[in-house]
Each structure stands twice: as structure tokens, then as C-alpha cells.
N, C-alpha and C positions, 0 to 999 in steps of 0.2 A: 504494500500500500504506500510504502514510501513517494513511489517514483510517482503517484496520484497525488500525494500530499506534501511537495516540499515544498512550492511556496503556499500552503496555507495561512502561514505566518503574516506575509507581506499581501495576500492577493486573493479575491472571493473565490476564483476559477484559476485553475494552473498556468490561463492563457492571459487574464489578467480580470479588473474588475467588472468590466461590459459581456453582457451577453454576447457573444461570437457564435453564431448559426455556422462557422467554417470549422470547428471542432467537437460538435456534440448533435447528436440528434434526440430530440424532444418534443413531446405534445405541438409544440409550434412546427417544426421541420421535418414529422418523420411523414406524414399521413399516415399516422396508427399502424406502422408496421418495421419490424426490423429493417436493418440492412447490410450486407455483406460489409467484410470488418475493410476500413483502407477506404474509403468515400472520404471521411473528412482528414482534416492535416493532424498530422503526428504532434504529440508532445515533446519536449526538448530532449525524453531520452527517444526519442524513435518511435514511441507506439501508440497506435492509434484506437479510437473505442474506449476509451481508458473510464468514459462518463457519460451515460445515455446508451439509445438502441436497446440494450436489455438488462437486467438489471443480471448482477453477476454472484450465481453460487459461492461462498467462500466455506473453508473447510471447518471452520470455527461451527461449535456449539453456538444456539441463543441463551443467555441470560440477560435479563432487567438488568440486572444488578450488578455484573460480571465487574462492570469497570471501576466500582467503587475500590472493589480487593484486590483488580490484576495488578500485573507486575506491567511498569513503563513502558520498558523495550520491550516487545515483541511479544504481547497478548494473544493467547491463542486460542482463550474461551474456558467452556468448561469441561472437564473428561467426559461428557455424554450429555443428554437432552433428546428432547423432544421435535425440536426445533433448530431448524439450519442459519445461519445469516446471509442474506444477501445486500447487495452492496453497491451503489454507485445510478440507481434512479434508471429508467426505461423508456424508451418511446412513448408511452401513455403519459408521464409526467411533465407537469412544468417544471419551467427550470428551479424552483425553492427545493424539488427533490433529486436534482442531479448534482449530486456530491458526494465527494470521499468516505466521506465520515457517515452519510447518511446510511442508518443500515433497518432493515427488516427482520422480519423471519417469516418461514415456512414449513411446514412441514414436509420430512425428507421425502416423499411421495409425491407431491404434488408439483403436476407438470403445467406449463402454462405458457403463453406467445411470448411473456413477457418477459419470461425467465431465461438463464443465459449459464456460460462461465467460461472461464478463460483457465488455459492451462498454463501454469506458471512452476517455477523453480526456484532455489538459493543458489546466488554465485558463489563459488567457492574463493579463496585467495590466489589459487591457479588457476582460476579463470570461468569458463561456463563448460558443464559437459556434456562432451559429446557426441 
């Protein structure tokens, strides 16, 4: 989630503080339906979709609560639940739900248009593997 949130610090959206329809697609730009990933422009690491189109499975447990107790760096939920986290707002949404940080839940079952996920990895100190 890093590379979605480093300037959250300085900036509403990674691309800066105006709504930019050339990086996200949204209730405004999708016409209520996905779209192949690579249509709008990349983020400063390379990658595209990062926010909108569909909202993205992540491997974390839901809790309410989870974050009062996690640990800083690198929260990973709870050992089991109910409920999945997804992450980063959908084609259906206006833009107030396309964000990093903004997260849902679902249950693991439940399939739906608007539902997504992205396959990701950790870099190692030698590099990425391959």
C-alpha cells in the first residue's frame, strides 16, 4: 500500500489535490463498468489502476477495531475473521470513496462486478523475483 500512499502526507490523491479523470476511473468516468488495467496514466512508480475500476481484495482479515492495537509498520489484520478487506473504491463510487486508506469488507464468498484484486509481492534486498 505504500507505493498508493506516499504522498498522502502532502496530497489528497497521489497525483495531487484536483480530481484528475487521467488517473482513476469513477462513478463520473467509468459508465458503471470496469476497464482493462493500463487506460489511464501510471503512478510515479509505474503502475496503473492503483485507485478506482474495482475495488481490490486484500489478504488482511476485517476488524472494526484492528487498528487501535496493530502494530505501525506493516498491519496485517487479524489471524482469521469473517470478513475480507477491500480496498481502494470502484467504478460505482464517487471520488470521496477512491482512496488508499478507504477500506470495506466482504465476505470471502461473495463475488460481485465491482470486486477486483491485484496480484502483488515483497521486494527483496536482491531485488524482485523471478
Amino acid at each position: 500500500m505504500r507505493i498508493c500512499r506516499t504522498w498522502r502526507n502532502l496530497y489528497q490523491f497521489y497525483w495531487g489535490n484536483e480530481i484528475n479523470n487521467d488517473y482513476v476511473w469513477y462513478f463520473v468516468t467509468s459508465d458503471y463498468k470496469s476497464h482493462p488495467v493500463g487506460h489511464k496514466k501510471p503512478n510515479p512508480f509505474g503502475l496503473c489502476d492503483i485507485l478506482g475500476n474495482v475495488w481490490e481484495w486484500v489478504e488482511d482479515w476485517f476488524s472494526n477495531d484492528y487498528f487501535k492495537t496493530s502494530p505501525t509498520q506493516n498491519p496485517k489484520g487479524p489471524p482469521s475473521g469473517d470478513f475480507k478487506v477491500k480496498r481502494g473504491g470502484s467504478q460505482a463510487n464517487l471520488i470521496n470513496h477512491i482512496k488508499s486508506h478507504t477500506r470495506y469488507r466482504a465476505p470471502v464468498d461473495k463475488r460481485h462486478y465491482i470486486n477486483g484484486f491485484r496480484i502483488a509481492f515483497s521486494a527483496t534486498e536482491e531485488g524482485l523475483p523471478h
